[in-house]
Each structure stands twice: as structure tokens, then as C-alpha cells.
Backbone as CSV, one residue per row, in Angstrom:
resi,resn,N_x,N_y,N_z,CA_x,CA_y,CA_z,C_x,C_y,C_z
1,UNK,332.842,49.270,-1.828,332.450,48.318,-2.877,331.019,47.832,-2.655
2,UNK,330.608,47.997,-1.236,329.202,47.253,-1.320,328.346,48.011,-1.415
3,UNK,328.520,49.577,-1.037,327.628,50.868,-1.362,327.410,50.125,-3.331
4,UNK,328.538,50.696,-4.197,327.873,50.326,-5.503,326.756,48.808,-5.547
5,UNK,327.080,47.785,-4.932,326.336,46.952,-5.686,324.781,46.930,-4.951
6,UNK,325.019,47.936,-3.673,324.092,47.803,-3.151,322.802,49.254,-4.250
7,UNK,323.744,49.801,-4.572,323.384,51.149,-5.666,322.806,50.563,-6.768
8,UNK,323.477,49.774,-7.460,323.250,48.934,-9.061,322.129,47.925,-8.510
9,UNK,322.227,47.344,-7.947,320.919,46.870,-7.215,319.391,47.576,-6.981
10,UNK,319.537,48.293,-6.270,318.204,49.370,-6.367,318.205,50.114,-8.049
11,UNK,318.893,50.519,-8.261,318.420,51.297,-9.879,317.822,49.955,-10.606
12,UNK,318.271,48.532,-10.540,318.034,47.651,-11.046,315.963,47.491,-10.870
13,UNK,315.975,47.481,-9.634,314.931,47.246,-8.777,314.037,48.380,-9.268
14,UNK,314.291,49.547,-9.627,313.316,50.621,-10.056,312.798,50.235,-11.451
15,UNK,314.011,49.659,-12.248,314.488,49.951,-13.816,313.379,48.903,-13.729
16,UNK,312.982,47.775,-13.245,312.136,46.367,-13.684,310.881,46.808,-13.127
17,UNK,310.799,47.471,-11.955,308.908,48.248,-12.044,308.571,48.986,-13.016
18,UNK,309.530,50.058,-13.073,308.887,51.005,-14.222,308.844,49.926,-15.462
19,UNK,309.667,49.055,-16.078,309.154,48.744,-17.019,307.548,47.535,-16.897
20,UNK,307.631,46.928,-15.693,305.759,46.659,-15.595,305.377,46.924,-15.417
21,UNK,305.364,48.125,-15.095,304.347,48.805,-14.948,304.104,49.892,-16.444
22,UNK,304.977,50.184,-17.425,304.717,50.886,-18.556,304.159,49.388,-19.674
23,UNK,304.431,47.994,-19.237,303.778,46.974,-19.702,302.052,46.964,-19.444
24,UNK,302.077,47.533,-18.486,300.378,46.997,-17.830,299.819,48.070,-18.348
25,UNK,300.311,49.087,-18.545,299.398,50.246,-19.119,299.519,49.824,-20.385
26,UNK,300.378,49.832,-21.684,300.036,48.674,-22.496,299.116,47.970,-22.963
27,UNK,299.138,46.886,-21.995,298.229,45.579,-21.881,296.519,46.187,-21.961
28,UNK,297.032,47.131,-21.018,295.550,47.435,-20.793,294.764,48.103,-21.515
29,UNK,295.576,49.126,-22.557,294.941,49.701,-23.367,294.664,48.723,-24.659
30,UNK,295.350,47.924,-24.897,295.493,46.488,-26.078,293.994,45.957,-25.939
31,UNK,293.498,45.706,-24.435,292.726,44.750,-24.181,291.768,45.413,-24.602
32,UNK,291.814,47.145,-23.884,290.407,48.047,-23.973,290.130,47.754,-25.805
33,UNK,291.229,48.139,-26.676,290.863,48.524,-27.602,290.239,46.769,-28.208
34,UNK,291.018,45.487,-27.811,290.216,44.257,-28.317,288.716,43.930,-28.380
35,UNK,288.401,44.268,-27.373,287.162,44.252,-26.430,285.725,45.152,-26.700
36,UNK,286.407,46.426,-27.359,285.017,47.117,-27.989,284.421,47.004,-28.955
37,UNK,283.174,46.318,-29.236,282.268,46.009,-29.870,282.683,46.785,-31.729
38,UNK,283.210,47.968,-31.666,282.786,48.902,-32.669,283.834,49.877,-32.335
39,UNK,285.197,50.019,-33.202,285.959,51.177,-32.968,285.326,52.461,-33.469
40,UNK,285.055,53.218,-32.600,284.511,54.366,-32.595,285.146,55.516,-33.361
41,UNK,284.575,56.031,-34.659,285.807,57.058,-35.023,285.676,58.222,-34.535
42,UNK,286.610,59.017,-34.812,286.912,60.178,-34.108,286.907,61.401,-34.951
């Protein structure tokens, strides 16, 4: 019984980095694109 919660625990622990970390890449592209003077077309 303590193998699982010790299991659901770590997947937990992965599941909440990967999602700040797919936040900060995000953020960061939000900011890049706030921040430039002149959207550049393509």
C-alpha cells in the first residue's frame, strides 16, 4: 500500500513540473511577443 502512494506521489511530483515548466515557456513567449516594438511580418 505504501509503494502506490509513494508511486501517485512522484507521478504527481512530475505531472506539476512539467506543467511549469510548459507555463514558463508560455509566459515567456507572451512577454517576447508584448515587448517588441513592431510585430515583424513574415
Amino acid at each position: 500500500m505504501m509503494l502506490v502512494g509513494i508511486g501517485t506521489l512522484a507521478l504527481l511530483a512530475v505531472f506539476a513540473n512539467v506543467q511549469r515548466f510548459r507555463r514558463g515557456e508560455v509566459e515567456t513567449v507572451v512577454v517576447k511577443v508584448a515587448t517588441s516594438p513592431t510585430p515583424q511580418p513574415h
